[in-house]
C-alpha positions in Angstrom: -10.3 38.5 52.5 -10.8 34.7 52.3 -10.4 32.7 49.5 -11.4 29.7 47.9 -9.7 27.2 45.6 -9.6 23.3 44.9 -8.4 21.0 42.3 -11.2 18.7 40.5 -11.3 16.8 37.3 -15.0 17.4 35.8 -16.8 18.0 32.8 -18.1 21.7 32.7 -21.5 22.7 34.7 -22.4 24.4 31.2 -22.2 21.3 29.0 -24.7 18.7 31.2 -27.2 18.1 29.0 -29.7 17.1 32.1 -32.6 20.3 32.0 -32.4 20.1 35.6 -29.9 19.0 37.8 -29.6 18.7 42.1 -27.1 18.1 44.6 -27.5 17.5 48.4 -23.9 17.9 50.2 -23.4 17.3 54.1 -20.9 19.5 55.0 -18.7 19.5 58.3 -15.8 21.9 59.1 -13.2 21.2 61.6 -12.4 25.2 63.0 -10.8 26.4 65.7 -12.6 29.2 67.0 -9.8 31.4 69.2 -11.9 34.6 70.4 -15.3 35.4 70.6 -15.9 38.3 67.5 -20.4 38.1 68.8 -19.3 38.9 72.6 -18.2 42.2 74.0 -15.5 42.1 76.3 -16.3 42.2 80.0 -16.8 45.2 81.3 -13.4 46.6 82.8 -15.0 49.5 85.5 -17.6 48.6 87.6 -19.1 45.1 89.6 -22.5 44.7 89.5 -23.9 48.5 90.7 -20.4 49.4 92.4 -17.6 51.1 91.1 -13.9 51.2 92.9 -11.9 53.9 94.3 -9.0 54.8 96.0 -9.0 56.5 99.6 -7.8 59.8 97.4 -11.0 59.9 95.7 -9.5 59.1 92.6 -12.0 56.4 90.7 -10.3 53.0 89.3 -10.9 53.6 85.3 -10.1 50.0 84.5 -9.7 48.0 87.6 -10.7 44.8 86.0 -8.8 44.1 83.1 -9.7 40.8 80.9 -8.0 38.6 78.3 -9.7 35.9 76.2 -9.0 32.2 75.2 -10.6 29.6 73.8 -12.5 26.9 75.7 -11.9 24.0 73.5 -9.0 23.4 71.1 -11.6 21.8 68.2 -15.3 23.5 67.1 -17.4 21.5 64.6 -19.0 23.2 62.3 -22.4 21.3 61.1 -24.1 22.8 57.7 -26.2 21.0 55.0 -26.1 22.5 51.3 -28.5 22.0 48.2 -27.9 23.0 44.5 -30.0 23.0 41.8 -29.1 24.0 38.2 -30.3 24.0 35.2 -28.1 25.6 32.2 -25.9 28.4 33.1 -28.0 29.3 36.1 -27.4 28.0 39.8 -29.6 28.2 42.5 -28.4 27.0 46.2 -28.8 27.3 49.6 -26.8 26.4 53.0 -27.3 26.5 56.4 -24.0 26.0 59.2 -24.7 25.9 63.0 -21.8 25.8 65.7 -21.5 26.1 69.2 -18.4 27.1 71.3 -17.0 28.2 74.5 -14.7 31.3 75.6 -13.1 32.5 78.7 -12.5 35.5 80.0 -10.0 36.1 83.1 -10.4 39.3 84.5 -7.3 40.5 87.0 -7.7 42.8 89.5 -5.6 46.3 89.2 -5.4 48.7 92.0 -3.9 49.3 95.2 -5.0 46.8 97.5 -8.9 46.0 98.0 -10.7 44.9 101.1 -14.6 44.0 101.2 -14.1 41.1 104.1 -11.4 39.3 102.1 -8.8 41.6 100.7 -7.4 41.7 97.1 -4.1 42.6 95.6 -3.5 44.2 92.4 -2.6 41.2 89.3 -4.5 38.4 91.3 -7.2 37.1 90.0 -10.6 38.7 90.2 -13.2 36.4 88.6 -13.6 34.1 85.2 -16.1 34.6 83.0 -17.5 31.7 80.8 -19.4 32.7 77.7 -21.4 30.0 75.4 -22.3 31.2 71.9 -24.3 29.5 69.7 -24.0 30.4 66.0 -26.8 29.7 62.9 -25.8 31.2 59.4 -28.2 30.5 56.4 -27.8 31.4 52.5 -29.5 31.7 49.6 -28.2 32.4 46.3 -28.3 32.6 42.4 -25.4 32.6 39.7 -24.7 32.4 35.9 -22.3 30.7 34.9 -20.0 32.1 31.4 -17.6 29.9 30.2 -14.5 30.8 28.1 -14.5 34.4 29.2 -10.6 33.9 28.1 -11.0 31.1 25.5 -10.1 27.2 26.6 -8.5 28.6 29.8 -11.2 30.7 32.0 -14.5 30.3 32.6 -16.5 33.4 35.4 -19.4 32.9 37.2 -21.4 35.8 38.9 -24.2 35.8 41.0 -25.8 37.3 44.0 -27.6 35.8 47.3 -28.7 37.4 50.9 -26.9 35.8 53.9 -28.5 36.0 57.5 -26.1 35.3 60.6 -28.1 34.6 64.0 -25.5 34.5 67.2 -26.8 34.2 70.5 -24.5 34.4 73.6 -25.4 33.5 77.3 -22.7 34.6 79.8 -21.5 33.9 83.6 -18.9 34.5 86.1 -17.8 31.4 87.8 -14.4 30.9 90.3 -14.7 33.8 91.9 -12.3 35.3 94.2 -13.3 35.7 97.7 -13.6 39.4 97.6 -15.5 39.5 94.3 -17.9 36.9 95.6 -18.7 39.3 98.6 -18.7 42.5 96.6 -21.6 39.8 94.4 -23.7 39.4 97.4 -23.2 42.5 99.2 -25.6 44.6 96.2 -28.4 42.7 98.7 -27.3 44.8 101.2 -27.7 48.6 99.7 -31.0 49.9 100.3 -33.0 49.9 98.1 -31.7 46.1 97.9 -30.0 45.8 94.8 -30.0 42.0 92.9 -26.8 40.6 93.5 -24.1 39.7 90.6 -21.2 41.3 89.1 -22.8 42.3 86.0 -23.7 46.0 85.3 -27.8 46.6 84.4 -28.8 50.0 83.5 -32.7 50.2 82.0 -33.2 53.7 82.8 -31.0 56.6 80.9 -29.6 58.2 84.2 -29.1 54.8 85.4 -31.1 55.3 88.5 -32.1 51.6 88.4 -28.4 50.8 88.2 -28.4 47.0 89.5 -26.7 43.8 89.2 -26.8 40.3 87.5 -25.6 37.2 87.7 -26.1 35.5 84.5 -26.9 37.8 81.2 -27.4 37.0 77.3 -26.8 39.0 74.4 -28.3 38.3 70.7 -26.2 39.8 67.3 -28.6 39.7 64.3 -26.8 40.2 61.0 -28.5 39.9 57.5 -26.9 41.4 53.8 -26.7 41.1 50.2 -23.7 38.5 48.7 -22.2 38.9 45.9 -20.6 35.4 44.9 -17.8 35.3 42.1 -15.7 32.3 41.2 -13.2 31.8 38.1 -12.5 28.8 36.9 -8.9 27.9 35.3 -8.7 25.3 33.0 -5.4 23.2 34.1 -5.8 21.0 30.7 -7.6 22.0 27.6 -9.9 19.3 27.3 -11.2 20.8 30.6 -10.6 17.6 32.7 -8.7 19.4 35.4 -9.8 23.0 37.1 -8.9 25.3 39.4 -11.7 27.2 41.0 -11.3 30.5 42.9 -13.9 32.2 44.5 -15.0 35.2 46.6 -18.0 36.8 48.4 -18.4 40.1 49.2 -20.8 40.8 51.6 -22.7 44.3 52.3 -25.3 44.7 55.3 -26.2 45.4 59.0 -25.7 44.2 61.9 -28.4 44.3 64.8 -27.2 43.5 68.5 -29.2 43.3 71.5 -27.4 43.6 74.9 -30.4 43.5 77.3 -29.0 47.0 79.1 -25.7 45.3 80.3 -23.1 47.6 80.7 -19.9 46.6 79.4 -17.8 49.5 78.6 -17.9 53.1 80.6 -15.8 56.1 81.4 -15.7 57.6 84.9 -15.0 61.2 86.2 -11.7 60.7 87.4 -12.6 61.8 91.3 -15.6 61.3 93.6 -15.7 65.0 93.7 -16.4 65.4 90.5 -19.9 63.1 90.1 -21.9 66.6 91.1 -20.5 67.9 87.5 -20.1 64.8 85.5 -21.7 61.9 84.3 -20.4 58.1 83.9 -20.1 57.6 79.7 -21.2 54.1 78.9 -20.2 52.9 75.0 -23.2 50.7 73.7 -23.0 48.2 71.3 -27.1 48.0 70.8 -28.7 49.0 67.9 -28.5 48.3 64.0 -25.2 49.4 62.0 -24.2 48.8 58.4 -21.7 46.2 57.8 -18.9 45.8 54.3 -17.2 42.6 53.8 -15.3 41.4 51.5 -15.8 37.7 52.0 -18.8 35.8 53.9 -16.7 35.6 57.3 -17.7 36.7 60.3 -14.6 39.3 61.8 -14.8 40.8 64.6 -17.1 43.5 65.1 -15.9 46.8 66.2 -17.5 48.3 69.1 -19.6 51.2 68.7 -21.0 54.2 70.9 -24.5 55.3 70.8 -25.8 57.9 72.9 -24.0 59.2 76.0 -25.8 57.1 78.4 -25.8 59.6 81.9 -25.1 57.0 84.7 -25.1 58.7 87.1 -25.4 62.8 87.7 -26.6 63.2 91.2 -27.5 59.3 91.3 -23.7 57.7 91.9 -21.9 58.5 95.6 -19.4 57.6 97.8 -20.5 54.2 99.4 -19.6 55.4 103.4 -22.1 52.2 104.3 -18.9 50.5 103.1 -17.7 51.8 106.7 -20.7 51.1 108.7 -21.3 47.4 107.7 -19.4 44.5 109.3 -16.9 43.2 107.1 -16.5 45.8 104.7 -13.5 47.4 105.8 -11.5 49.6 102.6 -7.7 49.3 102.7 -6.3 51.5 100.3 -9.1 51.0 98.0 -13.3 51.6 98.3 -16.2 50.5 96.9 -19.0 53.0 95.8 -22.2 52.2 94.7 -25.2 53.6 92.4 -28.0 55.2 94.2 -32.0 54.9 94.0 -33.9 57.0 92.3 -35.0 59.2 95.8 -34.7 62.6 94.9 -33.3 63.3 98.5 -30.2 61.2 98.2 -29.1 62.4 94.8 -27.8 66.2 95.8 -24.0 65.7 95.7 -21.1 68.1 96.2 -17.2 68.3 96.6 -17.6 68.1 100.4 -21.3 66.1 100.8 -21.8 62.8 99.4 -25.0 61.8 98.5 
C-alpha cells in the first residue's frame, strides 16, 4: 500500500468562491526503478530451438539461471496534470511517461558444455538488455466533504479509470563464445531454423519451434480508481493541513508476448519425449488485477494452457556429432524438429 501525505498552509478547496477554478502542474519524479515488474524473466531451459542434456539423457531443467539489476541508478519520471473544480466537485487528469533499462545475467549450470568453445558450469552464459517504455494516463472525479469530524477532518471520495501502457523490446548482447555458436548454429538444422537465443513457438505442438534474436513484449492494463484522501486540520482556522490519500485500483491486465517462450518444464530424460510433452507457462492473455494503491507491483506469472512442445516433434540432436565443431563433453544439445511426419516417431531406443 502506498501512501500519500504533505504539509500545506491553504484556505479550503470548499470555501473558494471562484464558480470554476483550473490548475496546470508539471510534474517530474526522481525514481529508481530496481527490477523490471512489465518483463518476464528470461527463459531458464532452452536457447533459441535447443534444449541441453547430459550424455545420461537426463535434460538440464534450468541450465540458464538469471538475476536482474538495474541499468541506471536514476529514472525520470515525466507527467503533466490538470484540475478543474468547481464547488465540492474535482475533475482531473494526468499522464506520466518513463523509460528505463534492465539487465539480465544468465549463468550457465551444468556439467561442462562444448558446441566448438566449451562452457563450465557458473560462467557466464549471455546478458540480456531489456528497454521498457512506460505511459500511464488518469482520469478522475471527487467530492469533497468538509468537517466529517468538525474543525479537524475534512474526506474526499471520488472515482476515476487508470490505463497503464508498457512496452518492452529485449536483446542478448556479450555473449559467451559457446552461446554465440549455439546462436548461429539454429542456421544449420534442416529445415534451417532463424538463428538467436530466444525461444518462438506459433504453433501449439511447437512444430515451428524457432529462434530469435531480438523480441518485444506489450502489457496493457486498464481499471477503475477509487481515490480517497482525508484531510487533518493541524490548526483550527484551517491554515495548516495534513493530507493523506489512497487509491485503490481494480482491473485487468492484458500482455502480449508475441509466442516467446520464457518459462517451460521438460520430461526429465530424452527417453521419455515419446510419452511426454514440454509444459510451457504463458503469461499472454487478459487477467483481473486488485490493488490497493495506483502502483504498478510486479505481476505474477500465470499459466494458460499446457502448450505441447513437443510430443513426437523434440529429439536427440545426433547432428550435434556429425557437424564440425560441435563436439558434446559431458553435456549435448538437442533441438526441435520440423513438422515432417516421418521424423517425429520417437522411442526409448530410436530418436527421431
Amino acid at each position: 500500500m502506498v501512501a500519500g501525505c504533505g504539509l500545506g498552509a491553504q484556505a479550503p478547496a470548499w470555501a473558494q468562491s471562484d464558480p470554476w477554478s483550473f490548475v496546470l502542474t508539471p510534474q517530474v519524479w526522481i525514481s529508481h526503478i530496481a527490477k523490471n515488474g512489465f518483463a518476464s524473466s528470461p527463459d531458464a531451459t532452452t536457447v533459441g530451438p535447443f534444449f541441453v542434456f547430459d550424455q545420461a539423457g537426463n535434460i538440464n531443467q534450468a541450465p540458464f539461471p538469471s538475476t536482474s539489476s538495474p541499468n541506471e541508478s536514476l529514472n525520470p519520471q515525466w507527467g503533466m496534470q490538470f484540475a478543474a473544480q468547481k464547488g465540492r466537485w474535482t475533475f482531473a487528469t494526468a499522464f506520466q511517461y518513463v523509460t528505463f533499462e534492465t539487465r539480465n545475467d544468465l549463468t550457465y549450470n551444468g556439467s561442462q558444455l562444448c558446441v566448438t568453445f566449451c562452457i563450465n558450469s557458473g560462467e557466464r552464459w549471455a546478458q540480456e538488455f531489456v528497454d521498457t517504455t512506460r505511459m500511464d494516463v488518469d482520469l478522475s472525479a471527487s467530492y469533497f466533504f468538509p468537517d466529517v469530524v468538525k474543525d479537524w477532518v475534512d474526506v474526499s471520495l471520488g472515482a476515476g479509470f487508470k490505463f497503464i501502457y508498457a512496452s518492452a523490446s529485449r536483446e542478448f548482447a556479450n555473449l559467451s563464445p559457446t552461446a554465440a555458436v549455439v546462436s548461429t548454429e539454429a542456421l544449420n538444422l534442416s529445415p534451417s531454423k532463424s538463428p538467436g537465443l530466444y525461444t518462438i513457438c506459433v504453433q501449439d505442438d511447437c512444430s515451428d519451434a524457432n529462434g530469435r534474436s531480438r523480441v518485444k513484449q506489450q502489457s496493457y492494463l486498464y481499471g477503475a480508481t477509487f481515490p480517497m484522501s482525508a484531510t487533518l486540520h493541524l490548526t483550527r482556522d484551517a491554515k495548516w493541513l495534513l493530507p493523506f490519500s489512497i487509491t485503490p485500483l481494480i482491473g485487468a491486465e492484458t500482455r502480449n508476448d508475441h509466442n516467446i517462450v520464457y518459462s517451460l518444464t521438460a520430461p526429465a530424460n530424452i527417453s521419455d519425449l515419446a510419452t511426454a510433452s514440454f509444459k510451457v507457462n504463458r503469461q499472454d492473455g487478459t487477467k483481473l488485477r486488485l490493488r490497493r494503491n495506483q502502483r504498478y507491483d510486479r505481476p505474477v506469472a500465470h499459466q494458460r494452457d499446457v502448450l505441447r512442445l513437443c510430443r513426437h516433434a523434440c529429439s536427440v540432436h545426433q547432428r550435434a556429432r556429425q557437424v564440425p565443431g560441435l563436439r558434446p563433453s559431458g553435456g549435448d544439445v538437442g533441438s526441435f524438429r520440423g513438422s515432417d511426419p516421418a521424423s517425429r516417431r520417437c522411442s526409448a531406443t530410436e530418436p527421431c
